[in-house]
C-alpha positions as CSV (number, residue, x, y, z in Angstrom):
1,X,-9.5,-13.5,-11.4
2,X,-6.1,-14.9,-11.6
3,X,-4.3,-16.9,-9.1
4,X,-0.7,-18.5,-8.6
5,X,1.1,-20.0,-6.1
6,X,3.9,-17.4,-5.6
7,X,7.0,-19.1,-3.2
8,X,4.1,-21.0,-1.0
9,X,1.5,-18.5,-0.7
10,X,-1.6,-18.6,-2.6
11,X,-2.2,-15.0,-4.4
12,X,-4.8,-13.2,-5.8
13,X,-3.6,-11.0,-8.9
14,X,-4.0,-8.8,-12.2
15,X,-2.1,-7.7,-15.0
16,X,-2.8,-5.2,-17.4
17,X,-1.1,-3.6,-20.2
18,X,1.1,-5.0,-22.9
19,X,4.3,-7.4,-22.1
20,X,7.1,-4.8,-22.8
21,X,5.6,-2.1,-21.0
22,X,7.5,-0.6,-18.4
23,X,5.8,-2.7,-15.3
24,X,4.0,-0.7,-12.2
25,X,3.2,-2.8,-9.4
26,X,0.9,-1.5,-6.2
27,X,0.6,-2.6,-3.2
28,X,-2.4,-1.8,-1.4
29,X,-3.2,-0.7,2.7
30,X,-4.6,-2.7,5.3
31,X,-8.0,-3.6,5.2
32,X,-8.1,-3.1,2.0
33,X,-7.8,-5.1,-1.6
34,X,-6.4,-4.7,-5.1
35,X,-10.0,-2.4,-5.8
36,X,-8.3,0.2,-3.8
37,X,-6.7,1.0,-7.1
38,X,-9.6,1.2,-9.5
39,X,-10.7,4.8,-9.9
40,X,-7.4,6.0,-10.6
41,X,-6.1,3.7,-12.5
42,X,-7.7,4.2,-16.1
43,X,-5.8,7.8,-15.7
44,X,-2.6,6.5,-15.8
45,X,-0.7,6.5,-19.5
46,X,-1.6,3.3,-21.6
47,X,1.5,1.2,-22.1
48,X,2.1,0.8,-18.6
49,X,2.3,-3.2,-17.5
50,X,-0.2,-3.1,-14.2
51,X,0.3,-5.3,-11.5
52,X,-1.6,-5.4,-8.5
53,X,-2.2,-8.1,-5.9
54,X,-4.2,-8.8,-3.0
55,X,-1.6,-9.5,0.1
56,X,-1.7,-12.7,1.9
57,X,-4.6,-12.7,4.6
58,X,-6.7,-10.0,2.2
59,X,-9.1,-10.0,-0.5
60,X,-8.5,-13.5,-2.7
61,X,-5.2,-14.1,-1.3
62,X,-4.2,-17.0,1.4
63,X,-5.0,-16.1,4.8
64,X,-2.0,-17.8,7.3
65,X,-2.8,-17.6,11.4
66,X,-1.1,-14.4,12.9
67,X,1.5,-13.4,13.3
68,X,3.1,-12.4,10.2
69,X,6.2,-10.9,9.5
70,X,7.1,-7.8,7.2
71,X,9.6,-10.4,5.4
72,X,6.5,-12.3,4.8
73,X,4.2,-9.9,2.5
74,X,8.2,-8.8,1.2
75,X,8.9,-12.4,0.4
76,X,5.5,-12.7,-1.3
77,X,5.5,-10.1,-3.6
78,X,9.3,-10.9,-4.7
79,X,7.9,-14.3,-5.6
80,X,5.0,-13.0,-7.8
81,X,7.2,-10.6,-9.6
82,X,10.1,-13.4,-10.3
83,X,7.0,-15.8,-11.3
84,X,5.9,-12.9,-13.6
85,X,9.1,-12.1,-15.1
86,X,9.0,-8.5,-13.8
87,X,12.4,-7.0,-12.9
88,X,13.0,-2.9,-12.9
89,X,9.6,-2.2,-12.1
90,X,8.0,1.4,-10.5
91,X,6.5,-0.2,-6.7
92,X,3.5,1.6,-5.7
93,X,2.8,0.8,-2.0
94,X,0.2,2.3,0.0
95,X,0.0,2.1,3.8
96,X,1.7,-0.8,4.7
97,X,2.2,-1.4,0.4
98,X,4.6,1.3,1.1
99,X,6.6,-0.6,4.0
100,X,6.5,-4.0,1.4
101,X,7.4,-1.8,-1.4
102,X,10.6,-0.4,0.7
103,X,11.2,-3.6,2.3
104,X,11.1,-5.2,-1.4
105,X,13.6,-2.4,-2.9
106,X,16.3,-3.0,0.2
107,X,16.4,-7.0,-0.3
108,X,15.3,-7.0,-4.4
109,X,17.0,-4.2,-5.8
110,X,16.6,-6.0,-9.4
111,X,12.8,-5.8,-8.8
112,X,12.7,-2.3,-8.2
113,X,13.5,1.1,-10.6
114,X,11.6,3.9,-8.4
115,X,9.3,4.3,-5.6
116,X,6.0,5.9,-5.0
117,X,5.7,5.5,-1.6
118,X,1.7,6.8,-0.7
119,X,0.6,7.6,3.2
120,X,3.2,5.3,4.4
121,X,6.3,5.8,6.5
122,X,9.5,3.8,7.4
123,X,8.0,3.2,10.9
124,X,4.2,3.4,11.7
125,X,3.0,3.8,14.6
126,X,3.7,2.4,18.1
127,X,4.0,-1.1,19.5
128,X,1.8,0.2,22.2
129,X,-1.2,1.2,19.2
130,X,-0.8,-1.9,17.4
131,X,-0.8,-3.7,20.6
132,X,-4.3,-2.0,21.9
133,X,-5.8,-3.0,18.1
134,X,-5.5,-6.5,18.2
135,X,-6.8,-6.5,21.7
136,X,-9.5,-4.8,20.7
137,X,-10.0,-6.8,17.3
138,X,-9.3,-10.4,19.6
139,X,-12.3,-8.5,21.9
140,X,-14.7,-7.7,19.3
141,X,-13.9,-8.3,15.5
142,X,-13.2,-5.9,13.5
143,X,-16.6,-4.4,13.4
144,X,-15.5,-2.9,17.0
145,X,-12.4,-0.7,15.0
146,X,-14.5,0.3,11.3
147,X,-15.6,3.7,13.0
148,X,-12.5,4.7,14.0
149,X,-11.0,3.0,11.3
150,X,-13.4,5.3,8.7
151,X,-12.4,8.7,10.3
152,X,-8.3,8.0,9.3
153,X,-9.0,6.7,6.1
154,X,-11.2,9.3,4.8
155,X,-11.6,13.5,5.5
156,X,-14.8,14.4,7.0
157,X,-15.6,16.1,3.8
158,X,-15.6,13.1,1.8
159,X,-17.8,10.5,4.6
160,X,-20.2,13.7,4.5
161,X,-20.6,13.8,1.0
162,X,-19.9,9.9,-0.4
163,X,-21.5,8.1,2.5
164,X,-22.5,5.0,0.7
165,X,-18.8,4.7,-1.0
166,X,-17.8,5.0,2.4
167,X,-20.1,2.5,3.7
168,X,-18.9,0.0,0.8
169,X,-14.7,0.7,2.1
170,X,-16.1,0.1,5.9
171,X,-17.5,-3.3,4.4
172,X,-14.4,-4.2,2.7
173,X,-13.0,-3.7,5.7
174,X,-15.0,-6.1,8.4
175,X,-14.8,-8.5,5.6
176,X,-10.7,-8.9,5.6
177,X,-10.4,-12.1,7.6
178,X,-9.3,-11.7,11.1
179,X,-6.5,-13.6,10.9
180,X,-5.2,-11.5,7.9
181,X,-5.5,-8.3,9.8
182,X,-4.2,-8.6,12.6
183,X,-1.2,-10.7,11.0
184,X,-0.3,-7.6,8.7
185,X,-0.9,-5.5,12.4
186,X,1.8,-7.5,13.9
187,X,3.9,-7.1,10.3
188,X,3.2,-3.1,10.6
189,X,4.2,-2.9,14.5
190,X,7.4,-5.1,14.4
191,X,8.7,-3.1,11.3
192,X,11.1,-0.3,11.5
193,X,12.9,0.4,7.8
194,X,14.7,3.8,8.9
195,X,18.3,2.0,8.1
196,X,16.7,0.6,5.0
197,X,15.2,3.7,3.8
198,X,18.4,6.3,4.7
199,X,19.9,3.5,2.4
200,X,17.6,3.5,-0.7
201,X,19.3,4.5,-4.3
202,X,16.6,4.5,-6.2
203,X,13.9,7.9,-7.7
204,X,11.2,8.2,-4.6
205,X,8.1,9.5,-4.8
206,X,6.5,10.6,-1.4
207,X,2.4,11.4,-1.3
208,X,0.5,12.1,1.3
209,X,-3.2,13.2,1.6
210,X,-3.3,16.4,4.4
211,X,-6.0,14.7,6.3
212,X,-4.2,11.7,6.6
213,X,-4.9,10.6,10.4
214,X,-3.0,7.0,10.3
215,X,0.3,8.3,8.5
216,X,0.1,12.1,8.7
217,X,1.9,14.4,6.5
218,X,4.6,15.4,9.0
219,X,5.6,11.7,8.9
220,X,5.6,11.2,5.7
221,X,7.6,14.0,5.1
222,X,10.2,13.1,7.1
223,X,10.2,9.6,5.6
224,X,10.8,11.2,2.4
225,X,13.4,13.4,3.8
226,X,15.1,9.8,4.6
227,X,15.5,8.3,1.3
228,X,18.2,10.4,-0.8
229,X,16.9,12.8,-3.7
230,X,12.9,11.8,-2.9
231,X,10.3,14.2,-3.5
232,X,7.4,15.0,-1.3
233,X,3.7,16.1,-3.0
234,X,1.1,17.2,-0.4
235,X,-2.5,16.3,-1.8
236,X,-4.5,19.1,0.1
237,X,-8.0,17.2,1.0
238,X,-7.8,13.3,1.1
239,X,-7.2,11.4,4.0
240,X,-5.1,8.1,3.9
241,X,-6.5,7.0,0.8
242,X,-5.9,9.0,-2.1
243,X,-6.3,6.9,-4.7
244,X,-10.2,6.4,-4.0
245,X,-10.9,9.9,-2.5
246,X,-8.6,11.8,-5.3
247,X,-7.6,9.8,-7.7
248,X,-7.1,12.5,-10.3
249,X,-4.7,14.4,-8.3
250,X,-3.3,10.8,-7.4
251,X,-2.8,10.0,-11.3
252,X,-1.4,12.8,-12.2
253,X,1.2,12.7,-9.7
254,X,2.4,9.2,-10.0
255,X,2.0,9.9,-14.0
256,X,4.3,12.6,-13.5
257,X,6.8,11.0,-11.7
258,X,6.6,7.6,-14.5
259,X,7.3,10.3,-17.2
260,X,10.4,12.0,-16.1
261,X,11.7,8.0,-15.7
262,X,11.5,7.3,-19.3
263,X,12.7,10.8,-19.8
């Protein structure tokens, strides 16, 4: 476990991989910590410099009261990567990692070479649905959302057949503190990057699993359609989280798309 004090904010991170290799840094979903990574990670290329973090009010990381601020998780990960010494790196951002990692390559274009941008959007969801989620988390904890919350992140397929994986994601979940959800919620719901991504001059990777129910592939698409020259890849089977319910697939892509960089 390491921990540093990046620009006021108390965060959980990792690095792997040697100094001078070219550095990938992922940003994970709500509800969800730096593990989100693990399965697909030891199929990426060696030489890669890993980052991942835990975002403020998840996993290891501070937890501030509500609300937060897409600037805020943006802000955060700018001050790890400057702490770090990482400039030019590939951003990975998943759900909401994908709004930071945008956010992050609008304000920090030194900190950023490409994007893989994974079941995200420029714009998710309604005020009206981010609204009714608080209330309901405000109501009854998060326990009162993890169903719900279960059927968008995985395909019925996978909670059939990988119920107790499932059960350990739904734990991860109700164990995020409050405070941290709903904070990132009110991040998610304020934050509209269309501008910011029509805008974007850097290679984009867009991924999205086809039984994605919280950013579905139509969205994502036409995120990607956004951003000049970025690609769209359509993982036929996972829901909105790829990276634990396909990770080869998931590899394979973002290896891919590292590979023609150094090309």
């Amino acid at each position: 476990m390491r921990m540093m004090n990046a620009g006021g904010t108390r965060l959980h991170y990792c690095v792997d991989g040697p100094d001078g290799g070219l550095p990938v840094v992922f940003a994970n979903s709500l509800g969800t910590d730096l593990r989100v990574w693990n399965a697909m990670l030891p199929l990426l290329p060696k030489g890669l410099r890993i980052v991942r973090y835990d975002k403020r009010g998840h996993g290891l990381s501070e937890s501030f009261p509500a609300p937060y601020a897409m600037d805020d998780h943006v802000a955060d990960l700018a001050a790890l990567l400057d702490t770090l010494g990482v400039t030019g790196a590939v951003v990975v951002g998943l759900s909401i990692g994908g709004l930071i990692a945008q956010g992050l390559a609008a304000s920090r274009p030194d900190l950023v070479r490409a994007l893989v941008l994974m079941d995200t959007a420029h714009r998710i969801g309604t005020a009206e649905s981010w609204n009714a989620r608080i209330e309901a988390i405000r109501s009854g904890g998060l326990e009162s959302i993890a169903d719900a919350v279960m059927e968008r992140w995985f395909s019925a397929a996978f909670r059939d057949s990988r119920a107790d994986d499932v059960l350990g994601w739904r734990n991860m979940m109700v164990r995020t503190p409050v405070e941290g959800y709903i904070g990132s919620c009110t991040a998610i719901r304020d934050t509209d990057y269309g501008v910011e991504a029509a805008a974007l001059g850097v290679p984009t990777l867009a991924i999205c699993g086809s039984n994605d129910l919280a950013t579905p592939p139509d969205l994502v698409r036409a995120t990607a359609a956004l951003i000049p020259g970025a690609r769209f890849e359509l993982l036929d089977g996972p829901g909105h989280l790829p990276p634990v319910e396909a990770p080869e697939r998931t590899a394979e892509l973002v290896a891919g798309f590292v590979a023609g960089l150094l090309q």
